[in-house]
C-alpha positions in Angstrom: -24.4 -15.7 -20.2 -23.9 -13.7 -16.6 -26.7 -14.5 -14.1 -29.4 -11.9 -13.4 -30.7 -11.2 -9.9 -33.3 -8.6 -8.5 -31.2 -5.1 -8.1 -32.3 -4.4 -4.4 -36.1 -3.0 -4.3 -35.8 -1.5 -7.5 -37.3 -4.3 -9.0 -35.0 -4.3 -12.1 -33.3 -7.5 -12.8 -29.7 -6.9 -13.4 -26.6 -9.0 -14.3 -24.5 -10.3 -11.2 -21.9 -8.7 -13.1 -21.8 -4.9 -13.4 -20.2 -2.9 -16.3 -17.6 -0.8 -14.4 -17.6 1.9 -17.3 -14.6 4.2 -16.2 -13.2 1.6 -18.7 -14.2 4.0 -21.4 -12.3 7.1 -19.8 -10.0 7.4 -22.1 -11.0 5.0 -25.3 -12.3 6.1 -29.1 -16.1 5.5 -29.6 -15.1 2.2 -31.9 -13.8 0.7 -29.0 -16.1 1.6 -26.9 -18.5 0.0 -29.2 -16.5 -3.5 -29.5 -17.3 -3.0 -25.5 -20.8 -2.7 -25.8 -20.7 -5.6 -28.5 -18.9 -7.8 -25.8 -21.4 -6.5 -23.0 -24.3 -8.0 -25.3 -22.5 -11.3 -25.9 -22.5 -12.1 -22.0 -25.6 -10.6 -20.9 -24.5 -7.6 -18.9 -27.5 -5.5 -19.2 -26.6 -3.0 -16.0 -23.9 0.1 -17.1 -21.9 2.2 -14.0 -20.9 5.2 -14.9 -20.0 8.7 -13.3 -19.6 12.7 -14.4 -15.9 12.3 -13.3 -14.7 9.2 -15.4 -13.3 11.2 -18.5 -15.0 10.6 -21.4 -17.2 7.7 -20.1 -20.6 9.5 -20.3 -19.8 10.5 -24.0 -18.5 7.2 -24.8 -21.9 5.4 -23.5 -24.3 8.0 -25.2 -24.9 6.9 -28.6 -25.5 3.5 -26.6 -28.9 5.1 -24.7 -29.6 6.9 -28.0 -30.1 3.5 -29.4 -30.0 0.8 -26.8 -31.7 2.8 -23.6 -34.5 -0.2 -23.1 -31.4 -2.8 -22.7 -29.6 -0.7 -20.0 -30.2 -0.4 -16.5 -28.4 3.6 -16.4 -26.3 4.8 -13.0 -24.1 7.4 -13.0 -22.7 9.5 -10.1 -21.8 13.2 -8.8 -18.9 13.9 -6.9 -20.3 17.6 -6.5 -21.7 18.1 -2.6 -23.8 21.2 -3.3 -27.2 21.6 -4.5 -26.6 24.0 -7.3 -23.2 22.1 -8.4 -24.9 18.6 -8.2 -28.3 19.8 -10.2 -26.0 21.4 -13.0 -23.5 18.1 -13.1 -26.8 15.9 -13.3 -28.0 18.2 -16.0 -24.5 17.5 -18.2 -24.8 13.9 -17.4 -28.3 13.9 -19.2 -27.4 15.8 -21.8 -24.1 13.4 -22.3 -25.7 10.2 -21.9 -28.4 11.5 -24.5 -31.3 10.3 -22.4 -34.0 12.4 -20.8 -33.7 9.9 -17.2 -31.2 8.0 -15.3 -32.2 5.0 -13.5 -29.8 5.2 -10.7 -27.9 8.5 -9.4 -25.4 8.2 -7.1 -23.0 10.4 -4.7 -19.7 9.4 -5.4 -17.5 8.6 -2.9 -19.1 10.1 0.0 -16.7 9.2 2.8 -15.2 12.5 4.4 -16.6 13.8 7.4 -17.1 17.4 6.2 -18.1 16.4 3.0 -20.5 13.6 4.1 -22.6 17.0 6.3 -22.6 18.6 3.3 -23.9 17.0 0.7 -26.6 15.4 3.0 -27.6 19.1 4.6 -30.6 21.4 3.4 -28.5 22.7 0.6 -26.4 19.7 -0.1 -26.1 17.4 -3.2 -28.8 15.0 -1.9 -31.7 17.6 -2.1 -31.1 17.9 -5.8 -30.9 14.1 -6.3 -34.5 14.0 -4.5 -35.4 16.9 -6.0 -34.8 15.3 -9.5 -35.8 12.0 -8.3 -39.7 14.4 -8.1 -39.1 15.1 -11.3 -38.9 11.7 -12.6 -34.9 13.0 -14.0 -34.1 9.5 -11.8 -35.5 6.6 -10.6 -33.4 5.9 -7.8 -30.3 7.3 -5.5 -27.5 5.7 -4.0 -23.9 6.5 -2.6 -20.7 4.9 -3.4 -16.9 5.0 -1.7 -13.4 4.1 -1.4 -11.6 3.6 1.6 -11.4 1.4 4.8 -14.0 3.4 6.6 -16.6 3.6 3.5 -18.4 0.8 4.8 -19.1 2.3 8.2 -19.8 5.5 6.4 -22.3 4.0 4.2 -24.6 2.3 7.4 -24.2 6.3 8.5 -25.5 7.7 5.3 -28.6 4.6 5.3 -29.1 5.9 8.8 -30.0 9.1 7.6 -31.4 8.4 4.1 -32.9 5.6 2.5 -30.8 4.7 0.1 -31.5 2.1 -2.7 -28.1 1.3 -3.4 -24.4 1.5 -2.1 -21.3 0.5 -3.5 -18.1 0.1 -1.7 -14.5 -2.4 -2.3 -14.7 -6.2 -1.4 -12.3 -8.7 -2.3 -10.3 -11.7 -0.4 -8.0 -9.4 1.1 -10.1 -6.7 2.4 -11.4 -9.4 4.1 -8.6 -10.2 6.2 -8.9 -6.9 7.4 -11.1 -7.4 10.8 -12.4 -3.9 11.2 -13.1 -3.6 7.8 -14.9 -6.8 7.1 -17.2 -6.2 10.8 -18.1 -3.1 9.2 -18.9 -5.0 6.1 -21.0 -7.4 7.7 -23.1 -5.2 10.1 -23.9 -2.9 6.4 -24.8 -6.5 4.7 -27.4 -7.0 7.5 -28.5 -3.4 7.0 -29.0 -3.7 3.3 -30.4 -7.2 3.1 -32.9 -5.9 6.0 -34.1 -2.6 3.7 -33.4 -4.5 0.7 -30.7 -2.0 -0.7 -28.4 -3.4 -3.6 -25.2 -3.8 -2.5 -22.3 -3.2 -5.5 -18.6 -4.4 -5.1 -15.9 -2.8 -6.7 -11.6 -3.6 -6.7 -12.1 -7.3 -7.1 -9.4 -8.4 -8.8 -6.7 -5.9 -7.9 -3.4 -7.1 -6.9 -2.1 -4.0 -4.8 -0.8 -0.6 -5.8 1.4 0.2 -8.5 4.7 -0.3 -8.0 7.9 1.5 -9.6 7.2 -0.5 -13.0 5.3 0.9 -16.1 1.3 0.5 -15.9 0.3 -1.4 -18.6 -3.5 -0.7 -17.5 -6.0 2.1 -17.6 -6.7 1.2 -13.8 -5.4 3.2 -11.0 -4.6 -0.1 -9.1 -2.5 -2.7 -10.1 -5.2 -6.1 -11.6 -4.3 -9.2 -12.1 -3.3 -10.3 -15.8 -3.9 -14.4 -16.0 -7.1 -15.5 -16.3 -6.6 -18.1 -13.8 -5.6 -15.5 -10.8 -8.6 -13.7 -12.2 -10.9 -16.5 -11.9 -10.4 -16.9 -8.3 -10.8 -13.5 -7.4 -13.9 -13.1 -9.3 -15.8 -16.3 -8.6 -14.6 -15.6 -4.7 -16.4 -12.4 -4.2 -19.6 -13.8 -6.7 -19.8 -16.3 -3.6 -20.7 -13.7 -1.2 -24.5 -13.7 -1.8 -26.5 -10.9 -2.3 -23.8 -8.7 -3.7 -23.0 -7.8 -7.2 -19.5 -7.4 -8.5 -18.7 -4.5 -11.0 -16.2 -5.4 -13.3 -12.6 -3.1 -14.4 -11.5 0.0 -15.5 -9.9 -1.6 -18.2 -11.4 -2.9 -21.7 -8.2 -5.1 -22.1 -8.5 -6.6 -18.8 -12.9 -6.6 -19.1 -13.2 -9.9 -21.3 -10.8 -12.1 -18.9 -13.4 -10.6 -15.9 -16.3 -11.3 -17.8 -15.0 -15.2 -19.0 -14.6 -15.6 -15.2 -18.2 -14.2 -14.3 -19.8 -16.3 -17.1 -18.3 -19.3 -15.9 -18.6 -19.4 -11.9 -19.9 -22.5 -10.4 -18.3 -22.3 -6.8 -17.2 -19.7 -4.3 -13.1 -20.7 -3.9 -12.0 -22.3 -0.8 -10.0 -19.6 2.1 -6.9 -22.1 1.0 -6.8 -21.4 -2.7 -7.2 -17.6 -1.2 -4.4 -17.8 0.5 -2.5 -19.0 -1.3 -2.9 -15.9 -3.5 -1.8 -13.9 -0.9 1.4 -15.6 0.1 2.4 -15.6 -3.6 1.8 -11.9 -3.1 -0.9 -12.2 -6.2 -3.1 -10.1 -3.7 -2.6 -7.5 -1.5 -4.7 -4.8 0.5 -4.8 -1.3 -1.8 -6.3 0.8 1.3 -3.9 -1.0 3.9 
């Protein structure tokens, strides 16, 4: 069984490990099922999803209609208006077949233009609060891609308080000084408000290259369980962070076997040595 821990402030207890559900984009409701069945086995009792991730919402309905006490329920909306953000929320309700959402989140907030947007008078957040008064949610975040998402997020804290963010970390993004500074100062940030901090893109070995993709992910993963291992148990090291898992069901038992089974964060050697077998590279580099 995964570890649980105390989701920030929000005083849910949720697995260390995250179901990433833009794994069900593109699957048939059986298999999402056999997903759900595996989720059970390990303990994951905290689901990730989003408006944009294909099918997702559908997949994970007849999950709430039975299973909504087991779940701790995000989802996100890429929409930056009021009016488009209210209406999206609306369809995620009505897909998710549940009459709340424990966490709603703006999804990949990290554009300049955007970012004033959705956070003005008219913007997506005022229909996230506003729902948030109507008891639609419990609690709002913001999420992103992107080297400069983590200095975006401390902006968007700065203005709002956030109960969640969720942005990439893994051993290579590390090695990336800006990135990781920026990293660090939104870690002290978080752990001082007590906002959850979600990690996404940990076991992803680089882009895709010229070759076939043989996953559902749009970044290349690793494939043997012992590469994933590392990568997974090195980012469930970091304390206070939680690690969501991979857009890919084929790939999501190997991640969960690793999360079940970590003991010890790996050493900056075995990292490495990753790297220079090019197992690892930066995506956003």
């Amino acid at each position: 069984m995964i570890e649980r821990r105390p989701f920030g402030t929000t005083g849910h207890l949720s697995s260390t490990t995250l179901f990433g559900a833009a794994a069900l984009s593109r699957v048939t409701q059986d298999e999402a099922d056999r997903t759900f069945d595996l989720l059970l086995k390990y303990g994951v009792n905290h689901i990730d999803v989003a408006a944009s991730y294909g099918d997702a919402e559908l997949r994970v309905g007849p999950w709430m209609a039975r299973h909504r006490a087991d779940f701790f329920l995000a989802t996100k909306t890429g929409e930056r208006t009021y009016a488009a953000a209210r209406e999206e929320l609306y369809r995620s309700l009505d897909r998710l077949q549940t009459d709340s959402i424990d966490l709603i989140q703006l999804h990949n907030l990290g554009h300049p233009d955007e970012w004033e947007q959705a956070m003005g008078p008219d913007g997506a957040l005022a229909a996230l609060t506003e729902a948030r008064e109507q008891g639609l949610v419990r609690f709002i975040g913001v999420t992103g891609h992107g080297l400069n998402i983590a200095a975006f997020h401390k902006r968007s804290l700065e203005r709002f308080a956030f109960d969640s963010v969720l942005l990439p970390y893994n051993y290579t993004m590390q090695l990336d000084q800006q990135y990781i500074a920026d990293f660090e100062d939104l870690m002290t940030l978080c752990e001082a408000r007590g906002v959850a901090v979600q990690t996404i893109k940990s076991i992803t070995r680089g882009p895709w290259g010229p070759q076939d993709r043989w996953a559902a992910t749009w970044y290349q993963p690793l494939l043997e369980q012992d590469d994933i291992d590392r990568a997974v148990h090195w980012v469930m090291g970091r304390p206070g962070i939680f690690l969501n898992t991979v857009g890919d069901i084929s790939v999501l038992p190997k991640v969960l076997d690793a999360a079940a089974r970590f003991e010890r964060r790996p050493s900056d050697a075995e990292m490495r040595a990753m790297v220079r077998e090019e197992k690892m590279s930066n995506l956003f580099a």
